[in-house]
C-alpha positions as CSV (number, residue, x, y, z in Angstrom):
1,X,0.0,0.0,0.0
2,X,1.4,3.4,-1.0
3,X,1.9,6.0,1.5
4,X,0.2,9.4,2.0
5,X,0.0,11.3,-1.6
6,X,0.0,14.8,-2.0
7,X,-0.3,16.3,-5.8
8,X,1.5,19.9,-6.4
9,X,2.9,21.2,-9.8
10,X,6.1,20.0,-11.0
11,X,8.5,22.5,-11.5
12,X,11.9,20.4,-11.6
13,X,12.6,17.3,-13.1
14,X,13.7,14.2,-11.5
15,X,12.6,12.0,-8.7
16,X,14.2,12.2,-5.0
17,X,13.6,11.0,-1.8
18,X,14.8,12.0,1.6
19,X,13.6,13.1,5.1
20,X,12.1,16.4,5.2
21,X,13.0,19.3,6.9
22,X,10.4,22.1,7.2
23,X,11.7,25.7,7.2
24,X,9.1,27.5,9.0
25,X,10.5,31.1,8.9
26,X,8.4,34.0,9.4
27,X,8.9,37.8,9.4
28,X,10.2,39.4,13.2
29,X,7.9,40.9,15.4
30,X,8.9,44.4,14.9
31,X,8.1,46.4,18.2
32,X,6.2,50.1,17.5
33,X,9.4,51.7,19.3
34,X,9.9,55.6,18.8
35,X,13.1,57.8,19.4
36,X,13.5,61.1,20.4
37,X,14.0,63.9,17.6
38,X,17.7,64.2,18.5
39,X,17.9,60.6,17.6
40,X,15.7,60.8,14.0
41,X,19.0,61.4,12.3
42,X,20.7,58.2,13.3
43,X,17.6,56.3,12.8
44,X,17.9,57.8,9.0
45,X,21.8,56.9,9.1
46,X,20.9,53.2,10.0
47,X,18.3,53.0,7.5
48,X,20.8,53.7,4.4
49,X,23.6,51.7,6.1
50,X,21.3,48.8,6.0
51,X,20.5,48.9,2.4
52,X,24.0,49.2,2.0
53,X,24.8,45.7,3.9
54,X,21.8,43.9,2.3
55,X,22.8,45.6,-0.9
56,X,26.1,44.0,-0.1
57,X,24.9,40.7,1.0
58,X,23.0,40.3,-2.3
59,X,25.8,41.2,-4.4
60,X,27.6,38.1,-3.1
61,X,24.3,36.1,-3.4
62,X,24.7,37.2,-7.1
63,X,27.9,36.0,-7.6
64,X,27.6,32.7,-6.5
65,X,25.1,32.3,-8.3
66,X,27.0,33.3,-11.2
67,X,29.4,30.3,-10.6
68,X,26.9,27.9,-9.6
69,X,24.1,28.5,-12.3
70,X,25.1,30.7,-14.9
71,X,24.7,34.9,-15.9
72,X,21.2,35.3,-16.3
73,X,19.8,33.7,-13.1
74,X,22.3,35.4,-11.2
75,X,20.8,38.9,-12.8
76,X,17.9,37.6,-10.3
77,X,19.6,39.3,-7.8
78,X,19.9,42.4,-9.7
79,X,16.4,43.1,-9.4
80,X,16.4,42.5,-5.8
81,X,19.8,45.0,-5.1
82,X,17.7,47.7,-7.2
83,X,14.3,46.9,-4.8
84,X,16.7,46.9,-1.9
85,X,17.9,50.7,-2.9
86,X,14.9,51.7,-4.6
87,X,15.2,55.4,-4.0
88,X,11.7,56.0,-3.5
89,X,10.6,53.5,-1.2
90,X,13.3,54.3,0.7
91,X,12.5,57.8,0.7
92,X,8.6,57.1,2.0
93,X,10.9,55.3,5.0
94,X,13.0,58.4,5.6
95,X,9.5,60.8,5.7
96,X,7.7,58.2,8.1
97,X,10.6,58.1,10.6
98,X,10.7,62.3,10.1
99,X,7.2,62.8,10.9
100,X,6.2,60.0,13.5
101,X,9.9,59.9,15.2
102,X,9.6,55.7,14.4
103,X,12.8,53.9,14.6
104,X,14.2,52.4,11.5
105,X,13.0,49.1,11.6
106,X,9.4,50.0,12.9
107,X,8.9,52.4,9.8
108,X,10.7,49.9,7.2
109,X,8.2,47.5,8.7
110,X,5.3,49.5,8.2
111,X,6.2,50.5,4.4
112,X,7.4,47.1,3.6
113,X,3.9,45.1,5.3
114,X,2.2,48.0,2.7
115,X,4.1,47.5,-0.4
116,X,3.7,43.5,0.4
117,X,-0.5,44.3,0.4
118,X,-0.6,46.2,-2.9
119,X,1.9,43.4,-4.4
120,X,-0.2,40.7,-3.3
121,X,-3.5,42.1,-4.0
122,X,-2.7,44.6,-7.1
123,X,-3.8,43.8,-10.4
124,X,0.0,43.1,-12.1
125,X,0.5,39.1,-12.0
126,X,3.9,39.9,-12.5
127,X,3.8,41.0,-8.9
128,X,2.1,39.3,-7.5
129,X,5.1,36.1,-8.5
130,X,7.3,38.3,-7.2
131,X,6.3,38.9,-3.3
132,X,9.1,36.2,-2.2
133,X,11.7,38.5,-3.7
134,X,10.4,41.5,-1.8
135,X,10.0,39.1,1.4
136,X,13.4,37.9,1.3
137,X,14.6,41.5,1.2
138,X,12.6,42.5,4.2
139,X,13.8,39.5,6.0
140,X,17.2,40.8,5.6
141,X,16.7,44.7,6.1
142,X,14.6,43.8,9.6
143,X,17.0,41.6,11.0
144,X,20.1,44.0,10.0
145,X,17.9,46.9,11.3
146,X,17.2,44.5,14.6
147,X,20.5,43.2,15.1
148,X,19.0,39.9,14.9
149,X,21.4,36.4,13.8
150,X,21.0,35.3,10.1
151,X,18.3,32.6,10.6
152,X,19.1,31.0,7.2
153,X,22.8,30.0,8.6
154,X,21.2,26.2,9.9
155,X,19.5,26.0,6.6
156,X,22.5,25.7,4.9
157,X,24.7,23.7,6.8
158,X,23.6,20.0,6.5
159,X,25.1,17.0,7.3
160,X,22.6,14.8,6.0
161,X,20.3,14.9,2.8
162,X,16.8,16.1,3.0
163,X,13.7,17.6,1.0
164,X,13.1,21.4,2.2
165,X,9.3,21.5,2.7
166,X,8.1,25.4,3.2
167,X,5.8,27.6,2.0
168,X,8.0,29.9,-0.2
169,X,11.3,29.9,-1.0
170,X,13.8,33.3,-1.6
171,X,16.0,33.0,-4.9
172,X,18.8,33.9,-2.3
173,X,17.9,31.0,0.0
174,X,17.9,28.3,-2.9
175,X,20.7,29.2,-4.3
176,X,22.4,28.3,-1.0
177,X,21.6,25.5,-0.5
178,X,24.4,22.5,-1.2
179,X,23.4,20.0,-3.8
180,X,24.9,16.9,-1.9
181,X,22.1,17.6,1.1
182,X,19.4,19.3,-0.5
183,X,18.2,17.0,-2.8
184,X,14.3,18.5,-3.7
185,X,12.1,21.0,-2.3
186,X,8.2,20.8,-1.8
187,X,6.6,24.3,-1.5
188,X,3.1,25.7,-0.9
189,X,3.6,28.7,-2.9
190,X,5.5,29.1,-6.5
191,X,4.9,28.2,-9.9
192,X,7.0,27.4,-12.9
193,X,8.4,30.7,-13.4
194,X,8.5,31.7,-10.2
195,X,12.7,32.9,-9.5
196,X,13.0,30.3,-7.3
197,X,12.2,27.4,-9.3
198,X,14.0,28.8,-11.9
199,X,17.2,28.0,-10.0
200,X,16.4,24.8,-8.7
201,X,16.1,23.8,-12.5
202,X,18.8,25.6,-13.3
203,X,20.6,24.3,-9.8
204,X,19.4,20.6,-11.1
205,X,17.5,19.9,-7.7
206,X,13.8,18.4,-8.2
207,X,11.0,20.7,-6.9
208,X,7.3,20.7,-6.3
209,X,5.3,23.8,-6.0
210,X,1.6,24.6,-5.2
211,X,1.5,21.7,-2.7
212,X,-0.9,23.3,-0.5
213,X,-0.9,22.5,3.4
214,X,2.3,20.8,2.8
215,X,3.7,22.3,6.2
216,X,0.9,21.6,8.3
217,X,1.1,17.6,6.5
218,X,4.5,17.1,6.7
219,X,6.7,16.9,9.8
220,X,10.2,16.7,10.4
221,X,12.0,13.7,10.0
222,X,9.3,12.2,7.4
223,X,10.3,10.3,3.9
224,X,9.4,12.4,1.5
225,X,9.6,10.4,-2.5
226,X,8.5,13.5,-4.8
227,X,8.6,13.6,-8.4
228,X,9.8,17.0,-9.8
229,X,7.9,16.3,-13.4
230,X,4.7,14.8,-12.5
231,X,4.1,16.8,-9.4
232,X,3.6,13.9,-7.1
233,X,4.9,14.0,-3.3
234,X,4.8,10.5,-1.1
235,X,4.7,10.9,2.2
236,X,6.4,7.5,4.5
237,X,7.1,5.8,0.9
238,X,6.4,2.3,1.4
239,X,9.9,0.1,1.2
240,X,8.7,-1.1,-2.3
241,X,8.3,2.5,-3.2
242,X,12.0,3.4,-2.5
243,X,13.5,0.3,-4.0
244,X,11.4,0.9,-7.1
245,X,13.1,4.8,-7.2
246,X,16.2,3.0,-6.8
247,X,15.9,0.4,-9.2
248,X,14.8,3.7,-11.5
249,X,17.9,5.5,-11.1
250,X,20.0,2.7,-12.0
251,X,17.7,2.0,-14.9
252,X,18.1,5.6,-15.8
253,X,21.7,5.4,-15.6
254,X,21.8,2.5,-18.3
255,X,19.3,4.3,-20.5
256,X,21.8,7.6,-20.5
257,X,24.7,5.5,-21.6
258,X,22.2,4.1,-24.6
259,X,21.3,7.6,-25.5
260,X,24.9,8.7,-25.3
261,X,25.8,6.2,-27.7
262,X,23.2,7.9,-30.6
263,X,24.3,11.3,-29.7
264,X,25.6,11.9,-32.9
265,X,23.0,9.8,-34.9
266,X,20.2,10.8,-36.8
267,X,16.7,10.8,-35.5
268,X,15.5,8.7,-38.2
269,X,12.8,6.1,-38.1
270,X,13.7,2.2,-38.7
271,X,12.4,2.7,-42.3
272,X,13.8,5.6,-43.1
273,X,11.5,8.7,-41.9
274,X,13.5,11.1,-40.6
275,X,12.0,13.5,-37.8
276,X,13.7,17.2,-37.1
277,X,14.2,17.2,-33.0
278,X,14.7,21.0,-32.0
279,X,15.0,22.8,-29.0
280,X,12.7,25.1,-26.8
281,X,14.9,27.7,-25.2
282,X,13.6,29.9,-22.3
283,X,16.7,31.2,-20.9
284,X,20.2,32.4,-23.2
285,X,22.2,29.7,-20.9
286,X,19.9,26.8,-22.8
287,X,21.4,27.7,-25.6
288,X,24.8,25.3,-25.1
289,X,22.4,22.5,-23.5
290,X,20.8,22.3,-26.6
291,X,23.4,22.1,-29.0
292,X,24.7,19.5,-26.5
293,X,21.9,17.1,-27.1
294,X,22.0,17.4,-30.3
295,X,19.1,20.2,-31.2
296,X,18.2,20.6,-35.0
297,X,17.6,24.4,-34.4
298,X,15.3,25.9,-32.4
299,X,11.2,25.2,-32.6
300,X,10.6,28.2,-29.8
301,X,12.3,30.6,-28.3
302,X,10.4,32.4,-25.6
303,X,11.0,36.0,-25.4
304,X,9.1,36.8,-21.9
305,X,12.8,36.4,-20.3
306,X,13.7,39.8,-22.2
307,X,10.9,41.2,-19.4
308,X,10.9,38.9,-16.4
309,X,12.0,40.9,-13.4
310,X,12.8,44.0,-14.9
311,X,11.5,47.0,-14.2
312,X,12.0,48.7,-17.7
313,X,11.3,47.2,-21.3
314,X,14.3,45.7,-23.0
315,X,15.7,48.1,-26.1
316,X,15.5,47.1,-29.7
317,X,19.4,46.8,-29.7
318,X,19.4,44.5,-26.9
319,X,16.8,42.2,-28.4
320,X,18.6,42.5,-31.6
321,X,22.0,41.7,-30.2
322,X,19.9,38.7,-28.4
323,X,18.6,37.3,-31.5
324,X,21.7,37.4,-33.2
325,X,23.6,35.6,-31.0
326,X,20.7,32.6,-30.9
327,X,20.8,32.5,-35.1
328,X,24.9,32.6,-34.7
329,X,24.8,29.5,-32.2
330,X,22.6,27.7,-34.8
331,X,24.4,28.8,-37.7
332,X,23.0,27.0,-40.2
333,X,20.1,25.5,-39.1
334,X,16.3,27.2,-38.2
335,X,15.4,29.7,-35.3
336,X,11.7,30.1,-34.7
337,X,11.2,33.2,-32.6
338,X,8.1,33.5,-30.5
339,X,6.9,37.2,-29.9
340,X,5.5,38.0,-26.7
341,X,3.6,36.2,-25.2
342,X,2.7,38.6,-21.9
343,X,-0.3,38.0,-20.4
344,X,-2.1,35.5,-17.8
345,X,0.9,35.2,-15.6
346,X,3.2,36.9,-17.5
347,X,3.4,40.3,-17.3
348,X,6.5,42.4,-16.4
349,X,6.5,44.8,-13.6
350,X,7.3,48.0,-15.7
351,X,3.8,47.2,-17.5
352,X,0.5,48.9,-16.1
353,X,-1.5,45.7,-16.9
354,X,-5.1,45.4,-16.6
355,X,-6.5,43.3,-13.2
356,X,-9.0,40.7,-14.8
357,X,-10.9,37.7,-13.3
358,X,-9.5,35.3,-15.5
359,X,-6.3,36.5,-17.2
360,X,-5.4,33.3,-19.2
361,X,-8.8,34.2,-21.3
362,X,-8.0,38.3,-20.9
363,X,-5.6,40.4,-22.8
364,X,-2.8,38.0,-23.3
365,X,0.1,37.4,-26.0
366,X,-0.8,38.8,-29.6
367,X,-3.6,40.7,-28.0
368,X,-1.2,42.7,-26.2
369,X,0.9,43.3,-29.0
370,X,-1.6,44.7,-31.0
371,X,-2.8,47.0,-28.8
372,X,0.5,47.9,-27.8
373,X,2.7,48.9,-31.1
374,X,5.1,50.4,-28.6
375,X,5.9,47.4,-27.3
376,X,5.3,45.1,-30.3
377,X,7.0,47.6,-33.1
378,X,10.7,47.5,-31.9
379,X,10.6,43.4,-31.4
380,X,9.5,43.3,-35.1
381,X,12.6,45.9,-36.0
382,X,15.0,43.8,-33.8
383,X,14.0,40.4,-35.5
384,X,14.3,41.9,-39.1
385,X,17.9,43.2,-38.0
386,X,18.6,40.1,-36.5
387,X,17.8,38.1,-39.3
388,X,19.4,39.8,-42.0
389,X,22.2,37.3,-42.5
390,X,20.6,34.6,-40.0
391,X,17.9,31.6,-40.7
392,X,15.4,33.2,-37.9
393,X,11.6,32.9,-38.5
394,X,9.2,34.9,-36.5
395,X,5.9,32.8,-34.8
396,X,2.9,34.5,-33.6
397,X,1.1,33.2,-30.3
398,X,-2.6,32.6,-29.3
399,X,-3.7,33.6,-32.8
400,X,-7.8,33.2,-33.3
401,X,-8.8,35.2,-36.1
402,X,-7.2,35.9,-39.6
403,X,-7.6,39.3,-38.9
404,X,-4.4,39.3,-36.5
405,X,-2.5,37.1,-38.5
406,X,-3.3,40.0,-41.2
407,X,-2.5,42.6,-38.7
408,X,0.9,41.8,-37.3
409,X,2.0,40.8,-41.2
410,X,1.4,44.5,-42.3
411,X,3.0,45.8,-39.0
412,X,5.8,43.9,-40.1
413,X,5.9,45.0,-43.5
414,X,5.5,48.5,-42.2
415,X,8.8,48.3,-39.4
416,X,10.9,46.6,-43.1
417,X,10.2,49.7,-44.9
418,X,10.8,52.1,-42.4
419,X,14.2,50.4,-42.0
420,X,15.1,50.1,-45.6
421,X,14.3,54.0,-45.8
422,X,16.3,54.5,-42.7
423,X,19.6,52.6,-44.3
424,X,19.6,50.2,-41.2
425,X,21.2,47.0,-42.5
426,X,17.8,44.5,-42.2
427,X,16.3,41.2,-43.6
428,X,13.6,42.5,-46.0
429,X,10.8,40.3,-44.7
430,X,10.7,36.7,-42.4
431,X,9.0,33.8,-42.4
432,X,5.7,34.0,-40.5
433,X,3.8,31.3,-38.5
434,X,1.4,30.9,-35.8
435,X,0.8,29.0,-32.9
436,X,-2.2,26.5,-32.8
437,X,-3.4,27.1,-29.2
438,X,-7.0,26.8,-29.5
439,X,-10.1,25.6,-30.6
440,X,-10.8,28.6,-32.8
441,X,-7.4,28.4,-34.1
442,X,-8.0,24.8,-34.9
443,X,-11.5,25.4,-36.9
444,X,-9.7,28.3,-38.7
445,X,-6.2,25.8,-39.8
446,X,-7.5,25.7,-43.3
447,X,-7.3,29.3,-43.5
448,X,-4.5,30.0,-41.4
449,X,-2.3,27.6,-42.9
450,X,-2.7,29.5,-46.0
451,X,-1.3,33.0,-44.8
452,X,1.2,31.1,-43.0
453,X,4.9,29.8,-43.7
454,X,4.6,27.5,-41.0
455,X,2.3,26.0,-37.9
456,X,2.9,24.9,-34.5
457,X,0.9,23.4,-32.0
458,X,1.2,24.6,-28.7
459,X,0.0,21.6,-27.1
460,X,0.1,22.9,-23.6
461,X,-2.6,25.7,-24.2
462,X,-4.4,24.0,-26.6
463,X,-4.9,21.2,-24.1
464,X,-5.9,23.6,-21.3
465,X,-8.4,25.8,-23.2
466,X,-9.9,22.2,-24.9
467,X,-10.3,20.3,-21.6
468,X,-11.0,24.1,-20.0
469,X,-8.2,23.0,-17.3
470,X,-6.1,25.6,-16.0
471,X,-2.8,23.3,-16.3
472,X,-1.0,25.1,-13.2
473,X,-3.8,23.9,-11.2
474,X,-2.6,21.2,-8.6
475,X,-6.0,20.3,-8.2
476,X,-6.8,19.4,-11.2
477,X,-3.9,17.5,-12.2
478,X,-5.4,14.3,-12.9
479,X,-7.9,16.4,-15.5
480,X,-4.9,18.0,-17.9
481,X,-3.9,15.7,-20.2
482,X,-2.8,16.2,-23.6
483,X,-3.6,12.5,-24.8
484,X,-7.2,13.4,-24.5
485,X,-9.1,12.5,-27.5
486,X,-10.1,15.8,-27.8
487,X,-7.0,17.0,-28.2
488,X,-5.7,13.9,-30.1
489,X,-8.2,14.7,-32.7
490,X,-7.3,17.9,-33.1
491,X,-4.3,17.6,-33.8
492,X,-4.9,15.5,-36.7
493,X,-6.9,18.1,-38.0
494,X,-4.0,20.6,-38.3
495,X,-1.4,18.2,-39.3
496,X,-3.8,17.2,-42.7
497,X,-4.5,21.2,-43.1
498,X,-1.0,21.9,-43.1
499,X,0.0,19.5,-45.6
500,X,-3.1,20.1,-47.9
501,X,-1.2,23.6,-47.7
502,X,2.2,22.6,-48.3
503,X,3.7,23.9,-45.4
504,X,5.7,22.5,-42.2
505,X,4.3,21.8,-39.2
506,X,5.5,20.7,-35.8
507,X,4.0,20.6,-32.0
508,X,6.3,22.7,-29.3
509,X,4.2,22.2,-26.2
510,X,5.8,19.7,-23.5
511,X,3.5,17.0,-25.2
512,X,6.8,16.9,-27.5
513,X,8.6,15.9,-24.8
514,X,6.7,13.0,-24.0
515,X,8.2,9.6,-25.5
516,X,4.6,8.6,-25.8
517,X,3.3,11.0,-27.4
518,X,6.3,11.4,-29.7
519,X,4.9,7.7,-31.1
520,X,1.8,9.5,-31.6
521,X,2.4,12.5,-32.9
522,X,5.1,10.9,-35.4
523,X,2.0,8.9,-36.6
524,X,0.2,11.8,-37.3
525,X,2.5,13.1,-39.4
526,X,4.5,15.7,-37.5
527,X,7.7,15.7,-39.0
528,X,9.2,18.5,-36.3
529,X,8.9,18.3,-32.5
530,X,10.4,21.2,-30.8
531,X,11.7,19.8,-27.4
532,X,12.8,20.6,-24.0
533,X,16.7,19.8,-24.7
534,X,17.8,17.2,-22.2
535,X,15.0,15.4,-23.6
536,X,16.2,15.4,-26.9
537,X,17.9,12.3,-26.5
538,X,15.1,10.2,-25.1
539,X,12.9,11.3,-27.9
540,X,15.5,10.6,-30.4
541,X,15.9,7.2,-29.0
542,X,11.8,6.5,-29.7
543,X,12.2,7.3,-32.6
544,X,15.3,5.6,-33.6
545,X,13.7,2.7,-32.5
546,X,9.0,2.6,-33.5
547,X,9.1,2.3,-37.3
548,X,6.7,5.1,-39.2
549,X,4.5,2.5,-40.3
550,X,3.8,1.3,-36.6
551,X,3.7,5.1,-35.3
552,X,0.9,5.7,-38.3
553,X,-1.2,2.6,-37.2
554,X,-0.8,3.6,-33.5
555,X,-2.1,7.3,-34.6
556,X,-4.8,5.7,-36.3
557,X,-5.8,3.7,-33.5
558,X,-6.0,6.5,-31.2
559,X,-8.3,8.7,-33.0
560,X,-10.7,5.8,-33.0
561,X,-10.3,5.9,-28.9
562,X,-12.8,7.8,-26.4
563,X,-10.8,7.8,-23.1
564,X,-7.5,8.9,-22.5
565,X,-6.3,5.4,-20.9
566,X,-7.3,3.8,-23.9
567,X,-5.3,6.0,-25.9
568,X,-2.0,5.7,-23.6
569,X,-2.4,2.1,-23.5
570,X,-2.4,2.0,-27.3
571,X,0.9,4.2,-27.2
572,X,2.5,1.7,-24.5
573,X,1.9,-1.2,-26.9
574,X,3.1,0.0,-29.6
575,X,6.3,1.5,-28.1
576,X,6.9,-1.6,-25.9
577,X,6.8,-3.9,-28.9
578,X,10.4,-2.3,-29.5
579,X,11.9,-0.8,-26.2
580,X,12.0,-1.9,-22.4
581,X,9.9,0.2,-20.9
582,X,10.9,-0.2,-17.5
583,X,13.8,2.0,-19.3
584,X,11.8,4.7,-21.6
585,X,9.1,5.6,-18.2
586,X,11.9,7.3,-15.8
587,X,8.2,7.6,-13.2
588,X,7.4,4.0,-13.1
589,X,7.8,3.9,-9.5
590,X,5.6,6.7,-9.0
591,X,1.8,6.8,-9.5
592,X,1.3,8.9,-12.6
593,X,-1.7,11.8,-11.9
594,X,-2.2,12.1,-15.5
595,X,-2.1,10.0,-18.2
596,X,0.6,10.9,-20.6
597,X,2.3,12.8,-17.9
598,X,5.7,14.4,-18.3
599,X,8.8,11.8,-19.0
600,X,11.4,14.2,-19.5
601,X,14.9,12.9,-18.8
């Protein structure tokens, strides 16, 4: 019998298993203290020379980060040295201790716990991700102001592993912690693009986030067995359970030296289909991971990185400069280039963003671009500047009517002639294609397909707004799955409009990922799967090894089903006819919530 299960959102591949240890630190009390006015002075002077340490303290945070995970999740800390000195909070500080006579810390306490409210309850999403940051700053300015002892020194020095349960973690805290003892964290709060689970990925520690009451259900002491992909925690892992991870890592290990082995190989079927395998990039240091496994170019570069954290939009140079050194990396070979896609949770904190209800069916990704030429206009002029001696293509997101395909062509057309007339050295036009992330998008592929270079499913939306699942939604994990037959059918139905139309088209949603559904969507006649890079490989293995002609009989089979189990169980046949899957399913010792969930390596 299995132990206690709690379901969360994976935000960190891999499996791990330790005892847990809670971190269960709060904010100080701070006391209302006042001074006299001879003292207000000093209480100013302390205030600035706090900033100052924190500042400090943060600086060295930043560069071991640097060393640990790489440039751009160290300029994390960036963002939290300019909230540590912003000059106007701190100013609203100074005037409160100048006209109440409050000590430092009681003031600082009062703005931050006010700041923290309009965060937490304020219409920009953006900020509302970003209340740990400001949190962990606090933390560090009250206990300076306090003279209180850095509480996070026994987090860090273990002498034994363990899973961190707590309700948030701090980028600074996480990126403390030593990999030999911390080996996964289970949180209440986060999501997947929260800063601190960007480090644990980047930090290669498994993490579960959205695990709610996971202090109050776990105590000190307990196994924990979590799974960083699927989002499963196991509380007091039965002994099978354990031995079963075990057995997987040492599986896992074999598999790696089988993928190793094809490195260099083609991803080309037993009879002789061959299948493009590019990468997804999110982050500039994915770039070298991907040419590592062996990525065929790149099926989608996010752009929202350009904004995350930053309180000021990114210039056309320095998306230009950005660009260009993606196309240089893949000389050669294709860059698909995803505009913005702001929106839902994505919006950055320099942009006065609307508060709505329901934000993921609001004013989200092309919508926003439209609306906002300022922000849309110089992206377009940094892509045709990056692309005049580079293979970069340009993809639209959440496209639902012709008329914004039509749109964001002629704003395009508009930024190439402005730049020919200004001399700036440019490409004179790109390749355009949209994202298939709906429904509507679906009915329309007939006509899409034919104003369009190129389409790609975006099987993660496209699953979440067929199913109506709100896929960061711990609760209804077991609900979101992209081998749906809904979904399954519809991606049929854009894969036979794009080739009626002569043009490519590939899926770049984590379903691509997915060894099982590579079977399936190889069947359907994909030719391109855009892929999280480490699990290039594992895909590349699949499909090294299912012939075409079994992955089209599969496909076939598949759109005859009505349940989702019946469609996995098709997939498992046909891909264990040719591979041990005891080797392929890196969660077997897990329960899966979903069918078809995550197996990236």
């Amino acid at each position: 019998m299995t132990g206690h299960i709690l379901n969360g959102v994976g935000v960190s591949p891999g499996v791990a298993f330790a005892p847990a240890l809670g971190l269960r630190w709060s904010l100080p009390d701070v006391p209302d203290r006042t001074v006299d006015d001879d003292e207000i002075d000093g209480e100013i002077l302390r205030l600035y020379a706090a900033a100052a340490d924190v500042s400090a303290q943060l600086a060295t945070l930043r560069e071991r980060t640097r060393e640990r995970a790489g440039p751009e999740e160290a300029g994390i800390f960036d963002a939290q040295i300019m909230m540590t000195n912003d000059a106007t909070f701190l100013g609203s500080v100074e005037a409160l201790i100048r006209e109440v006579s409050l000590s430092a810390e009681t003031a600082y306490g009062f703005k931050a716990l006010d700041l923290r409210e309009a965060w937490e309850t304020g219409k920009n999403a953006m900020l509302r991700e970003r209340v740990a940051d400001l949190t962990a700053i606090q933390l560090r300015m009250l206990r300076r102001l306090m003279h209180l002892p850095d509480d996070e020194a026994w987090m860090v020095n273990l002498d034994e592993q363990v899973v961190i349960i707590a309700r948030e973690l701090s980028p600074g805290l996480t990126v403390q912690f030593d990999r030999d003892h911390v080996v996964g964290f289970v949180c209440e709060e986060g999501t997947r693009t929260s800063h601190a689970a960007i480090l644990a990925h980047s930090l290669g520690i498994p993490a579960v986030m959205g695990v709610r009451g996971a202090r109050d259900a776990v105590t000190d002491g307990t196994m924990v067995l979590l799974d960083g992909t699927t989002g499963i925690v196991i509380l007091d892992p039965t002994s099978d359970e354990l031995e079963l991870a075990r057995i997987q890592a040492s599986r896992r290990h074999k598999l790696e030296m089988q993928l190793e082995a094809i490195a260099d190989q083609p991803a080309v079927t037993p009879d002789g289909h061959a299948v493009g395998l590019l990468g997804n990039i999110d982050l500039p240091e994915e770039i070298e991971p991907a040419l590592h496994y062996g990525a065929e170019g790149v099926g989608l570069l996010r752009t929202e990185f350009l904004v995350t954290g930053r309180t000021s939009m990114p210039s056309e140079n320095e998306q230009t400069e950005y660009f260009r050194r993606v196309g240089a990396a893949f000389a050669g070979k294709p860059v698909v280039i995803r505009t913005y896609d702001l929106g839902g949770d994505k919006f950055p904190s320099a942009f006065d963003a609307p508060h709505e209800a329901n934000p993921f069916l609001g004013w989200r990704s092309i919508r926003v671009c439209l609306d906002q030429p300022d922000l849309f206009r110089p992206q377009l002029r940094a892509l045709l500047r990056a692309a005049y001696d580079r293979d970069l293509q340009l993809m639209l997101p959440m496209i639902v009517s012709m008329d914004e395909l039509a749109r964001a062509k002629e704003m395009l057309a508009e930024e190439s002639e402005a730049l020919q007339r200004d001399g700036v050295r440019a490409a004179l036009t790109l390749p355009v294609g949209v994202m298939i992330e709906t429904p509507a998008a679906v009915i329309l592929a007939p006509e899409l397909v034919q104003a369009s270079a190129f389409v790609s499913i975006g099987s993660n939306d496209l699953t979440q707004y067929t199913l109506a699942v709100d896929r960061g939604n711990a609760r209804l994990a077991d609900r979101f799955s992209s081998l749906h037959p809904a979904v399954v059918r519809q991606l049929a139905q854009v894969q036979r409009a794009a080739a009626a139309g002569g043009i490519p088209s590939s899926v770049c949603g984590e379903m691509a990922s997915n060894p099982l559904a590579a079977v399936l969507l190889v069947g359907l006649g994909y030719d391109r799967l855009s892929i999280a890079p480490p699990s290039i490989p594992l895909v590349k293995y699949v499909v090294r090894h299912v012939p075409v002609a079994a992955a089209r009989q599969a496909a076939a089979d598949c759109l005859g089903a009505t349940t989702t189990s019946a469609v996995e169980a098709i997939l498992r046949d046909t891909l264990g006819r040719v591979v041990d899957m005891r080797l392929v399913d890196p969660v077997g010792a897990l329960p899966r919530p979903t069918v078809g969930a995550s197996f990236r390596t």
